[in-house]
Backbone bond lengths (Angstrom), bond angles and torsions (degrees), N, CA, C in turn:
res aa  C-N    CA-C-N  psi(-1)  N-CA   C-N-CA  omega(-1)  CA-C   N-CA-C  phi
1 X - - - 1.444 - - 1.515 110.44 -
2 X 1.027 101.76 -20.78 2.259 102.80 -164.58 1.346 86.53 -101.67
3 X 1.653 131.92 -4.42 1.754 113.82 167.14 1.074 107.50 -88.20
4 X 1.485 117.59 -30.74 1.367 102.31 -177.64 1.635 121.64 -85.85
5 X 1.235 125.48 -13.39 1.277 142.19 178.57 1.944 87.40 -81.28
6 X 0.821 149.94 -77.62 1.472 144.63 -170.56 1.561 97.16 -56.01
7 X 1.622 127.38 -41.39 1.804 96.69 172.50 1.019 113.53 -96.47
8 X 1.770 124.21 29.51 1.302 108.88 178.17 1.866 82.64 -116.99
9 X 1.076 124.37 13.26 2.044 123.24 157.84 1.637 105.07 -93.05
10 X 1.341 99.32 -29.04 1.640 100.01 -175.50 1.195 105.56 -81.97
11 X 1.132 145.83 -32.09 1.091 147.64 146.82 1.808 145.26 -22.09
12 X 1.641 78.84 -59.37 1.215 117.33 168.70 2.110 97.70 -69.34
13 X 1.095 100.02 -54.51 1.763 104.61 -166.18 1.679 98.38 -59.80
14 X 1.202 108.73 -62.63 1.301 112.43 174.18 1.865 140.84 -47.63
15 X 1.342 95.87 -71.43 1.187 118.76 160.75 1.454 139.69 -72.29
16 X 1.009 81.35 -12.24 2.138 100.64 -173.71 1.437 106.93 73.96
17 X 1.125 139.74 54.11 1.222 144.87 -160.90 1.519 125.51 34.19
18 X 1.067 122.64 78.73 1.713 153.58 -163.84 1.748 89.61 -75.79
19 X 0.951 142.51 123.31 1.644 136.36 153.29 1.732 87.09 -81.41
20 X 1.104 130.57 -81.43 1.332 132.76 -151.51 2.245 99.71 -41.84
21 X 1.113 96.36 -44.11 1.334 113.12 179.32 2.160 88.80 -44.51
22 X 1.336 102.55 -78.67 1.343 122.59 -144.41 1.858 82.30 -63.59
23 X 0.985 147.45 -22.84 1.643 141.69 -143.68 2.200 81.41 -112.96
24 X 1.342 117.22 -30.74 0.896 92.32 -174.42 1.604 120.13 -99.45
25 X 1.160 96.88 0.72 1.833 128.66 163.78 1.597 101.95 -64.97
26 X 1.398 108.67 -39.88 1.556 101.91 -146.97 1.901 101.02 -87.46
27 X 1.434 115.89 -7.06 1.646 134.56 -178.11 1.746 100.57 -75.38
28 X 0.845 125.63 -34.10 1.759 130.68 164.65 1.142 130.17 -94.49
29 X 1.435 120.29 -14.59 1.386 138.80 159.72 1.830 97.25 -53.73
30 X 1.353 84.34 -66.75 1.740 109.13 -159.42 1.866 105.69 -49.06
31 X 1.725 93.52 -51.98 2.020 81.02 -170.96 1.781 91.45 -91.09
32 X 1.125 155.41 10.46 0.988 131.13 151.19 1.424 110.28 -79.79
33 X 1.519 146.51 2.29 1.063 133.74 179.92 1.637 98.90 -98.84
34 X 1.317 106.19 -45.30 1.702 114.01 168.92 1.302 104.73 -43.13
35 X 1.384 144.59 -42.27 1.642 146.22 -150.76 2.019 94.51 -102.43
36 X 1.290 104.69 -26.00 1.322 97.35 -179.12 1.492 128.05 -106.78
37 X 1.271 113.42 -1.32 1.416 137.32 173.83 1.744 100.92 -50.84
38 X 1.312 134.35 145.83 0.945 138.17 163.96 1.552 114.41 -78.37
39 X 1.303 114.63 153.56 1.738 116.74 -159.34 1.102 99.85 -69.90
40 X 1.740 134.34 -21.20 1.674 105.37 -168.35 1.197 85.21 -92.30
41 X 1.244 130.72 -2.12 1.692 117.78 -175.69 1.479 123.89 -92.41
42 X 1.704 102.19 -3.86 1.416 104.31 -168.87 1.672 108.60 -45.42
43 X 0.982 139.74 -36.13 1.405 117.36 -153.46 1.432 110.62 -96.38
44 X 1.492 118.07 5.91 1.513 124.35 177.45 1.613 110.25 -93.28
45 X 1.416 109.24 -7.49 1.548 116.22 145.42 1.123 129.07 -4.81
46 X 1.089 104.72 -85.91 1.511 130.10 -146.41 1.542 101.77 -100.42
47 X 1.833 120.85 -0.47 1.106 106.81 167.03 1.144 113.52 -94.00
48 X 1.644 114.64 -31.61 1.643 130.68 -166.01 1.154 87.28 -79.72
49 X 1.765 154.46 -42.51 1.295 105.02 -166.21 1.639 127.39 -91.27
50 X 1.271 104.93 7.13 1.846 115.20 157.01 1.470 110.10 -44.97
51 X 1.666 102.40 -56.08 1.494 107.43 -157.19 1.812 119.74 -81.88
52 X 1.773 89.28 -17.47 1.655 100.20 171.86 1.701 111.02 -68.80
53 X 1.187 115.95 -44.44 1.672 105.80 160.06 1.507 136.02 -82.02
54 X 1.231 124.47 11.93 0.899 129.73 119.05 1.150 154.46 -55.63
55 X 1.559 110.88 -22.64 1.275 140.89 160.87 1.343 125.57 -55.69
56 X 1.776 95.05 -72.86 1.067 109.08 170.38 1.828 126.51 -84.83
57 X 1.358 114.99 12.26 1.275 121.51 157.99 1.456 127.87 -78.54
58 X 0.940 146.54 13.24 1.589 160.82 99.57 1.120 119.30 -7.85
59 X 1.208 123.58 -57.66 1.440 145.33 -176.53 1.660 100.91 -51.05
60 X 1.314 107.23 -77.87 1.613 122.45 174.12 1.111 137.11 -62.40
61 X 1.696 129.32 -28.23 1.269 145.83 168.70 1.395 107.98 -66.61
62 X 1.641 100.41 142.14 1.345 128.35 178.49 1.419 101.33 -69.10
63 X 1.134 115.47 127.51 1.002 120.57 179.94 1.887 127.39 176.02
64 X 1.782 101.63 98.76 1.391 107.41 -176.16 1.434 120.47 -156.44
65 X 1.615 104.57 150.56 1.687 104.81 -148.36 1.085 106.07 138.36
66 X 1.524 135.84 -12.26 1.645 138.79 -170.92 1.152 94.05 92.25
67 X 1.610 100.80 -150.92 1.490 109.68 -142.68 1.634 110.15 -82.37
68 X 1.294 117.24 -9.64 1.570 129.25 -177.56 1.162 101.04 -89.89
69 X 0.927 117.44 -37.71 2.061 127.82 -179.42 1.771 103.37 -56.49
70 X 1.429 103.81 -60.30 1.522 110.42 -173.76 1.614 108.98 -66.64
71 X 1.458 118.63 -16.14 1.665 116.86 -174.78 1.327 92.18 -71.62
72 X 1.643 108.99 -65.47 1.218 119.03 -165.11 1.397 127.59 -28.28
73 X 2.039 98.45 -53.45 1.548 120.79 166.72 1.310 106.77 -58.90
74 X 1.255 142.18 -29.55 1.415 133.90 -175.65 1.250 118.20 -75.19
75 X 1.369 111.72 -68.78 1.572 124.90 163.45 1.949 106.85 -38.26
76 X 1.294 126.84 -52.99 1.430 125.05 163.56 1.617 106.61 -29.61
77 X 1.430 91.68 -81.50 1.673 88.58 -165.47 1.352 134.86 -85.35
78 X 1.459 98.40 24.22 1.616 114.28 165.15 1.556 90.10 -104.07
79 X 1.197 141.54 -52.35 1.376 103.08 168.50 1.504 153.38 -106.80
80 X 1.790 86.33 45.33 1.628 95.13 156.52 1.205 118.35 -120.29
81 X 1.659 108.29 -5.02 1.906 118.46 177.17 1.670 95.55 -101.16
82 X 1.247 124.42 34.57 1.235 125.38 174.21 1.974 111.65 -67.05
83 X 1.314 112.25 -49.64 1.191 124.35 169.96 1.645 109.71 -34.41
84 X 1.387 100.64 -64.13 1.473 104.46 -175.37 1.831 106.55 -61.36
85 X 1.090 101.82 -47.01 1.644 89.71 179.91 1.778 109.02 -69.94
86 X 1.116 135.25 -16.12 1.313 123.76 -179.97 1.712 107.46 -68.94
87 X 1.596 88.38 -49.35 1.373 115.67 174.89 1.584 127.05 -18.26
88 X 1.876 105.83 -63.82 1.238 142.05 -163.03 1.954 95.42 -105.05
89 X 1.202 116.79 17.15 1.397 115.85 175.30 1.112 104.87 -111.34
90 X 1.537 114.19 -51.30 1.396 131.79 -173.35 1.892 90.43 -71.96
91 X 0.932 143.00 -63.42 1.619 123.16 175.69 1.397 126.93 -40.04
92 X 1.177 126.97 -35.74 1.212 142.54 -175.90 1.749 100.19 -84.19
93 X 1.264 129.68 -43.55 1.544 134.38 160.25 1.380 109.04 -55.57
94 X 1.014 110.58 -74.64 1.730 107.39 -175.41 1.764 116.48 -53.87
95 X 1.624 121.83 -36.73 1.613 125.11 151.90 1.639 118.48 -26.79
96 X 1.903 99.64 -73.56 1.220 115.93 167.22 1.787 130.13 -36.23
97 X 1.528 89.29 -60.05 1.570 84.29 179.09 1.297 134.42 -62.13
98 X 2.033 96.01 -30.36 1.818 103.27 166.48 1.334 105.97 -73.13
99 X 1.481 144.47 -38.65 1.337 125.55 164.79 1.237 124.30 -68.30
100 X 1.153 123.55 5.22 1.762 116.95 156.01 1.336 88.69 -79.23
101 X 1.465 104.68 -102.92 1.295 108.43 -157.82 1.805 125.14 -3.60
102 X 1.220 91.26 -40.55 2.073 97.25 -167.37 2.144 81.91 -77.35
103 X 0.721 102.51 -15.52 1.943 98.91 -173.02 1.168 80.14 -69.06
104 X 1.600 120.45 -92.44 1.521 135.04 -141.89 1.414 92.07 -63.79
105 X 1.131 153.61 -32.12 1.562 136.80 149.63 1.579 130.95 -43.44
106 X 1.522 111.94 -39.29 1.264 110.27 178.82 1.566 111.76 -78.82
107 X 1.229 114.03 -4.75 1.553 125.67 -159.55 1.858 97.36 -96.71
108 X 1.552 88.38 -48.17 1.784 79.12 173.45 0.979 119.85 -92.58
109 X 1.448 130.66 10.22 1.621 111.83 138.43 1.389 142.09 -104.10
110 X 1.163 113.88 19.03 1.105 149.69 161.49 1.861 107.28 -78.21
């Protein structure tokens, strides 16, 4: 969550707040967190990295007017950067499932 909230300022610093920028940030975020998850944790993967861009989508979303302004912008660009988050879910699932599998294999021969 704190990578994507720091590249969704860098983003913002850089780019002027890029969504396409930040959604295509968030595809290497996603399977390096899948590859670095600890094995009993593999399957909490693929929930946490939904919620890390969500997190860090605040950062980047249009959004002004106070606190209804920034929902508005949030709720917006979660559903038009939806792609990218399906995107970066399904990587982090498909990571996971090949690192189970090679688990529950090494386990029964062991």
């Amino acid at each position: 969550m704190a990578v994507m909230v720091l590249l969704g300022f860098l983003d913002d610093l850089v780019l002027g707040a890029s969504l396409t920028a930040y959604g295509v940030l968030f595809l290497p975020v996603s399977a390096l967190t899948a590859l670095w998850v600890r094995g009993g944790d593999l399957l909490t993967a693929p929930v946490v990295v939904p919620i890390a861009f969500a997190v860090g989508l605040p950062t980047v979303a249009d959004g002004g007017g106070g606190f209804l302004g920034m929902m508005m912008g949030l709720v917006t660009a979660l559903s038009t950067q939806a792609g990218w988050l399906y995107g970066g879910t399904l990587i982090a699932g498909l990571i996971v499932i090949v690192r189970r599998i090679r688990l529950v294999r090494r386990r029964r021969r062991a």
